[in-house]
N, C-alpha and C positions, 0 to 999 in steps of 0.2 A: 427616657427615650429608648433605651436599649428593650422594654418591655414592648415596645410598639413594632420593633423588627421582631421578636421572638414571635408576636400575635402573625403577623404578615408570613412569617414564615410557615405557620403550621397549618395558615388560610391557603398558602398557597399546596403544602401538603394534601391537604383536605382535598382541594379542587384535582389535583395531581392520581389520584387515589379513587376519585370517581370518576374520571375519566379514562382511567385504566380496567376500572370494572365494568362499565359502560362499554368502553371495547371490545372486551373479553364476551359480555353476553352480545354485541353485533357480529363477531366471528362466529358463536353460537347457533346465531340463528340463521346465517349467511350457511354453513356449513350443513344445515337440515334443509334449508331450501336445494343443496346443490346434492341431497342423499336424502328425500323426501320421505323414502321406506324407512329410517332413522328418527322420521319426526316423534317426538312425544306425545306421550297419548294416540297416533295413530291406530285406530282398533285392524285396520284392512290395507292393502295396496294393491291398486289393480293395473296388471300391468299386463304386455307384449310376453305370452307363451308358446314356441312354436310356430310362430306365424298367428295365432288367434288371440283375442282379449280373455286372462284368467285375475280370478281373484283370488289372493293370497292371504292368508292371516298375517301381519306385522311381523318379520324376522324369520318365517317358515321359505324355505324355496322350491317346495311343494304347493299347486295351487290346490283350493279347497272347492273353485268350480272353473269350468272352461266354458266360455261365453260362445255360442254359434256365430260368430262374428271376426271373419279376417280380417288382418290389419291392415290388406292390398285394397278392401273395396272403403278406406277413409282416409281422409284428406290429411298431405304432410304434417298441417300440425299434429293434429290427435293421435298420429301416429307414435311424434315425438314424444307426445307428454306420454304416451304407453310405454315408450322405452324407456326413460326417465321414471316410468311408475307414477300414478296417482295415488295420494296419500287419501285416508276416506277414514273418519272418526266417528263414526256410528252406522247402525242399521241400516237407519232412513236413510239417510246420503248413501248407503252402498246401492237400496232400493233406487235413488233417482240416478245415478251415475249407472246402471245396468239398463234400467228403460231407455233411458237415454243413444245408446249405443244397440239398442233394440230395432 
């Protein structure tokens, strides 16, 4: 009998152990949603510069273009997510996310 608690225990171990790891990657990814310019693999971030929409290389706080586009003439949200930064992992997405705002 004493082998069936030692099993029980290292079951619960196990469960114990992946559920701490499990937490640690949901603070992970809670933590780049709330710092999106941080996200992984991010190739760009286009964010709120001076009053206008610029696109940034991932980690630069230098933007790489400034978009003819104020941040006065769109609506509160879009506004937000520009101050918060848009995270943008490739070309194509930086191409749709610029027309867009076009």
């Amino acid at each position: 009998m004493p082998e069936v608690s030692k099993i029980k225990r290292k079951l619960i171990a196990a469960v114990l152990l992946a559920a701490a790891i499990l937490g640690g990657i949901s603070a992970r990814n809670a933590q780049k949603a709330a710092d999106p310019q941080r996200a992984d693999g991010c190739a760009y971030v286009v964010k709120e510069y001076n009053g206008m929409i610029a696109v940034f290389q991932n980690g630069s706080n230098l933007p790489d273009e400034i978009l003819d586009c104020r941040l006065d003439s769109l609506p509160p949200e879009e506004v937000q997510r520009l101050k918060n930064g848009i995270p943008v992992f490739s070309e194509q997405e930086l191409q749709k996310l610029i027309e867009a705002f076009d």
